[in-house]
MDAnalysis code that builds the backbone (N, CA, C; Angstrom):
import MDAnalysis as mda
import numpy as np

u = mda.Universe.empty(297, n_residues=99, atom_resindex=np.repeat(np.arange(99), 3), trajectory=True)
u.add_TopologyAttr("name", ["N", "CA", "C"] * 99)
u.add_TopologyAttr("resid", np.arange(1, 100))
u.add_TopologyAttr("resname", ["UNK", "UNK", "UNK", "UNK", "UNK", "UNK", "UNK", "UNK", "UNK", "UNK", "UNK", "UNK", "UNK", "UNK", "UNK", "UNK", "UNK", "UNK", "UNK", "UNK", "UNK", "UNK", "UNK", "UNK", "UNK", "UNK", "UNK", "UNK", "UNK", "UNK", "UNK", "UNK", "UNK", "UNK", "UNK", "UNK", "UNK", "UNK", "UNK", "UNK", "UNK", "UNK", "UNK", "UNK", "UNK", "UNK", "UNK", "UNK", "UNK", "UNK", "UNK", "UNK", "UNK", "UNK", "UNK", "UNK", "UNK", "UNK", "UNK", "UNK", "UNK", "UNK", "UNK", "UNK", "UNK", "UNK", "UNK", "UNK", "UNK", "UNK", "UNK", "UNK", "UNK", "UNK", "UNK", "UNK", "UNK", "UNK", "UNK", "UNK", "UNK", "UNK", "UNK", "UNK", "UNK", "UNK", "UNK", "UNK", "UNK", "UNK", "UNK", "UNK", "UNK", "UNK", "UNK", "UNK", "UNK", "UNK", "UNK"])
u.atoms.positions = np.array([
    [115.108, 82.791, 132.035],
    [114.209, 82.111, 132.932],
    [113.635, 80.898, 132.208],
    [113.364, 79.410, 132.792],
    [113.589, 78.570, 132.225],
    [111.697, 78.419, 132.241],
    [111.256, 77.937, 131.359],
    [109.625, 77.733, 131.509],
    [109.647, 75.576, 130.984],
    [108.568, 75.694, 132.499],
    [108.442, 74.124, 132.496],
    [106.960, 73.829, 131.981],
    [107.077, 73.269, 130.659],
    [106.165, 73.569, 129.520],
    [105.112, 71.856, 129.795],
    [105.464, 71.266, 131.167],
    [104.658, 70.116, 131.580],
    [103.947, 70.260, 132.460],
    [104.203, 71.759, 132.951],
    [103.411, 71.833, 134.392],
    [102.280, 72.307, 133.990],
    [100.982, 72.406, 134.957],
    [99.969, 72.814, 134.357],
    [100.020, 74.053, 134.486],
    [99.068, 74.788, 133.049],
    [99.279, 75.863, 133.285],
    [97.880, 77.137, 134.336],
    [97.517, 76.104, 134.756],
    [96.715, 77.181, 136.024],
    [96.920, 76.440, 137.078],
    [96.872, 76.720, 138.387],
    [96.955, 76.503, 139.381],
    [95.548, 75.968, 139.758],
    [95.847, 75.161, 141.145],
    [94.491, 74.314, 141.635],
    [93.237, 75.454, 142.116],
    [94.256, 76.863, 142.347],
    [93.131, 77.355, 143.430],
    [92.024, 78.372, 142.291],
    [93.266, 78.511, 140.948],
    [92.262, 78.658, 139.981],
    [91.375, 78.158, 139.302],
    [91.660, 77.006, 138.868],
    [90.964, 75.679, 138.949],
    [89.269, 75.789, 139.447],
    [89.539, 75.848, 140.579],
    [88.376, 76.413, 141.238],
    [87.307, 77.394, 141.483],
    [87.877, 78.175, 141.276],
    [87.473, 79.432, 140.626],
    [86.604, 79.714, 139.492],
    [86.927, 79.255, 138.569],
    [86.529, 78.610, 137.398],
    [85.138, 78.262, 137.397],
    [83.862, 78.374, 137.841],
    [82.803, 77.838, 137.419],
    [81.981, 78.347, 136.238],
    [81.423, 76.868, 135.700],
    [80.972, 77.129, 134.419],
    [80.036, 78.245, 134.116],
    [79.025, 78.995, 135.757],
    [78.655, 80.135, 135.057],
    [79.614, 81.489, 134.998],
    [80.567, 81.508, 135.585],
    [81.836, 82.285, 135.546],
    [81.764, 82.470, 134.204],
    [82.902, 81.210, 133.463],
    [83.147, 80.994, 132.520],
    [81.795, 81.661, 131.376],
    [80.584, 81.579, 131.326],
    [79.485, 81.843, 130.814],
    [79.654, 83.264, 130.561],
    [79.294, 83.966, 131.638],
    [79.384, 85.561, 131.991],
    [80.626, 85.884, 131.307],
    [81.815, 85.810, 131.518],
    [82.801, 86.093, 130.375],
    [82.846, 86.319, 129.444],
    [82.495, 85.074, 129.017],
    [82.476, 84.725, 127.243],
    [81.241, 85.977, 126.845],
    [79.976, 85.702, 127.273],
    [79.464, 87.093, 127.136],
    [79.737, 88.360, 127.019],
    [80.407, 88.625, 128.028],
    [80.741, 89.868, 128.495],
    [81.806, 90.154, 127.377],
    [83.044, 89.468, 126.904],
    [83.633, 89.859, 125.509],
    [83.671, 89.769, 124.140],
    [81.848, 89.342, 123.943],
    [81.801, 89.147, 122.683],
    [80.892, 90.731, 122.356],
    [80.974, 90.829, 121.301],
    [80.878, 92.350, 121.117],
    [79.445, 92.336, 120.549],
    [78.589, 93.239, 120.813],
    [77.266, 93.643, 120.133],
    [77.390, 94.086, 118.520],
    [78.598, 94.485, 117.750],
    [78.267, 94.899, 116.415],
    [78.374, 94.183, 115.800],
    [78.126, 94.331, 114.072],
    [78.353, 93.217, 113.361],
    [79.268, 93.946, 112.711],
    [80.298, 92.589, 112.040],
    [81.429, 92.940, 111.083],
    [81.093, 93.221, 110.080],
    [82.166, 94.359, 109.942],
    [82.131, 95.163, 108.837],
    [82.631, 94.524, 107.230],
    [81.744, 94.792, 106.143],
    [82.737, 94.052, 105.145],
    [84.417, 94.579, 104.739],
    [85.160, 93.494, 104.645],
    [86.072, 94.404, 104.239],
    [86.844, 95.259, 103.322],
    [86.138, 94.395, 102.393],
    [85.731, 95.368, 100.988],
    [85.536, 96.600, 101.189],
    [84.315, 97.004, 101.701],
    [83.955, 98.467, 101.677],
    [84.529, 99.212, 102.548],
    [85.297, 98.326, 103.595],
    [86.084, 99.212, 104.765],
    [87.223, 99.714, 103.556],
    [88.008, 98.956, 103.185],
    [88.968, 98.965, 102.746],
    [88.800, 100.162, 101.491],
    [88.032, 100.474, 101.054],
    [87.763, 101.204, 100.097],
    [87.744, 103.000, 100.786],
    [87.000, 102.768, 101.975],
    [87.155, 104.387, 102.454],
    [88.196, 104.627, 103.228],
    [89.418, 103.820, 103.608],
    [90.758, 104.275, 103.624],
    [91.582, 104.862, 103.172],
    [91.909, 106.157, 103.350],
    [92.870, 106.843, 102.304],
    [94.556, 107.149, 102.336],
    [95.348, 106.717, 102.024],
    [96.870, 106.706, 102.441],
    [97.223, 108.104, 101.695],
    [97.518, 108.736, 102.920],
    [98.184, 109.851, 102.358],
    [99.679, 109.669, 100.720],
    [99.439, 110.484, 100.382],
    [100.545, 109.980, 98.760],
    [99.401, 109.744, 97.883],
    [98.178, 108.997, 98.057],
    [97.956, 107.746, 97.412],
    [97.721, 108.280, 96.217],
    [96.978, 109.587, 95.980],
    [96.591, 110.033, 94.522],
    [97.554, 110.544, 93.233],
    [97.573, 109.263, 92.507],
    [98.916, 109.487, 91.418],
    [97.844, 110.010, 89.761],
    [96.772, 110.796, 90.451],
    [96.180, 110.931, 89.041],
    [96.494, 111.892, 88.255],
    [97.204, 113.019, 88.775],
    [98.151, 114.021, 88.358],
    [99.244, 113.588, 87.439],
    [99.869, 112.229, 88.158],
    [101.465, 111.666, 87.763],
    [101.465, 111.306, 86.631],
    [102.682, 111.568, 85.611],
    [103.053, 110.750, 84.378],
    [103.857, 109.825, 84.271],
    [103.187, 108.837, 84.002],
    [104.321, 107.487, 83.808],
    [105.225, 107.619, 82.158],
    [106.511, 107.378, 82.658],
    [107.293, 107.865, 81.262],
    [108.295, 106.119, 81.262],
    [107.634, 104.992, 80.553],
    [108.515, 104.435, 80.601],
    [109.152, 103.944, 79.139],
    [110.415, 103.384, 79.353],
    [111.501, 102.999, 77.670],
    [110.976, 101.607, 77.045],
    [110.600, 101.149, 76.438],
    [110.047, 99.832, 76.035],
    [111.431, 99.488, 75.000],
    [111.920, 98.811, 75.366],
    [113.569, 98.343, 74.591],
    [112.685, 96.917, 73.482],
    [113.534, 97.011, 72.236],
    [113.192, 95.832, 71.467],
    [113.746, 94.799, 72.167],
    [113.213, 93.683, 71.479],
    [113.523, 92.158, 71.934],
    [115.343, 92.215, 71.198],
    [115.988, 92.093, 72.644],
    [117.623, 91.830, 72.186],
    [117.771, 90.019, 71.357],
    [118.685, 90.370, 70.954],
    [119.067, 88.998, 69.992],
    [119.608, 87.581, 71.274],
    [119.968, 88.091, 72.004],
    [119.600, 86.542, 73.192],
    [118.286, 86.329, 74.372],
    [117.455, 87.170, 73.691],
    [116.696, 86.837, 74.218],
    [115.011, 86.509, 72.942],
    [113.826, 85.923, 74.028],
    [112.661, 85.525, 73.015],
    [111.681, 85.519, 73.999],
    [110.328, 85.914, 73.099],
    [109.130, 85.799, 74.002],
    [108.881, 84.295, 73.928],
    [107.972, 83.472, 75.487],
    [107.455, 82.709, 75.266],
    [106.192, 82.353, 75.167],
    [105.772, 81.465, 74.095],
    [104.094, 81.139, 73.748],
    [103.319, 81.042, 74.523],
    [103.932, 81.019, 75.765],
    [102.966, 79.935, 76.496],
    [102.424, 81.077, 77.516],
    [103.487, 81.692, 78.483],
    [103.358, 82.584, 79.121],
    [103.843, 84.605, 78.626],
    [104.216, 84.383, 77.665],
    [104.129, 85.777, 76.840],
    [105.023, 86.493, 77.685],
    [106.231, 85.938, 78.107],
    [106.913, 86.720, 79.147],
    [108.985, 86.753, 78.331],
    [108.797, 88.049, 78.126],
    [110.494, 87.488, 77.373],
    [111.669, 87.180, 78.162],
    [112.309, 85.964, 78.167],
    [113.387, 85.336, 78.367],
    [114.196, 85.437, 77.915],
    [115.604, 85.131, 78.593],
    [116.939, 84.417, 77.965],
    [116.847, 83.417, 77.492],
    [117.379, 83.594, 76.317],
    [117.967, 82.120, 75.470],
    [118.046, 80.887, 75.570],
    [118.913, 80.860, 77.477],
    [118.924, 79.548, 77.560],
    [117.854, 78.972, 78.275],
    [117.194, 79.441, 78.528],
    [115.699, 79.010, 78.784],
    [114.521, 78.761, 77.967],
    [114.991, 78.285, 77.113],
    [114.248, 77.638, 75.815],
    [114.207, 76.124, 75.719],
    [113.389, 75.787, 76.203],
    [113.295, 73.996, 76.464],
    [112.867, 73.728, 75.221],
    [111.766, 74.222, 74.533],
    [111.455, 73.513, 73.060],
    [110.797, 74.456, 72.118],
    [110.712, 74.119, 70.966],
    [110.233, 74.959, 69.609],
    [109.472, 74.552, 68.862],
    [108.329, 74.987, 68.882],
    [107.076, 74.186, 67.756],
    [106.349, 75.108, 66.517],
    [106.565, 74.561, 65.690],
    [106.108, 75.205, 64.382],
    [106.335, 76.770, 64.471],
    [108.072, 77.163, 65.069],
    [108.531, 78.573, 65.130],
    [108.364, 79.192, 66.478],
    [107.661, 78.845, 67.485],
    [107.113, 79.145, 68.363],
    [108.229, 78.885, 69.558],
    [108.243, 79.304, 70.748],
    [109.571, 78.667, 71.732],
    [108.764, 79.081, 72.558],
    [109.137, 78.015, 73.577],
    [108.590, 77.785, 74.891],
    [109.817, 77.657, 76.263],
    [109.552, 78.643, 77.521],
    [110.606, 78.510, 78.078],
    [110.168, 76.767, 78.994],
    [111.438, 76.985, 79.692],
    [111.448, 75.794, 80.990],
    [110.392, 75.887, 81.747],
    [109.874, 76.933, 82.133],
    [108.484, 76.553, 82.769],
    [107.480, 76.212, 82.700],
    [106.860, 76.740, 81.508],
    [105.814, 76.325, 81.028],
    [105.848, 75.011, 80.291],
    [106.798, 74.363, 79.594],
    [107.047, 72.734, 79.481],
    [107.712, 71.718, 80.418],
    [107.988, 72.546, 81.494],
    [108.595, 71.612, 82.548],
    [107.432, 71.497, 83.913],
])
């Protein structure tokens, strides 16, 4: 179905209809009496079922730094090799943080 996105979109007889204390009473009528809640504290007494991992053990492998790869100075994050844009007093820096 084709929609003609020039026509107006209410009609004349609504148009009319329409008076500004109409319009008034409305707007009233759907604005709500409470006040918003923060959402901070909403968000805090939500509970997702699963959610409690205080029981759980995290078991993870921490592998040494392999020989093509290096931490960088800048962002402390280890890279590949070829992402080594430059080297200062021993130090290596990838492409991002000098580019």
């Amino acid at each position: 179905m084709a929609t003609d996105y020039d026509a107006p979109r209410k009609q004349d007889e609504e148009l009319k209809e329409d008076s500004i204390e109409e319009l008034q009473t409305r707007r009233s009528d759907s604005q709500s009496g409470s006040v918003d809640e923060d959402e901070a504290a909403a968000a805090e007494s939500f509970e997702l079922p699963g959610a409690d991992l205080s029981n759980e053990e995290l078991s993870v492998v921490v592998l040494p730094a392999q020989e093509d790869e290096f931490t960088c100075g800048s962002c402390f994050l280890v890279r590949h090799r070829s992402q080594v844009a430059e080297e200062k007093n021993g130090v290596k820096y990838c492409i991002e943080c000098v580019g």
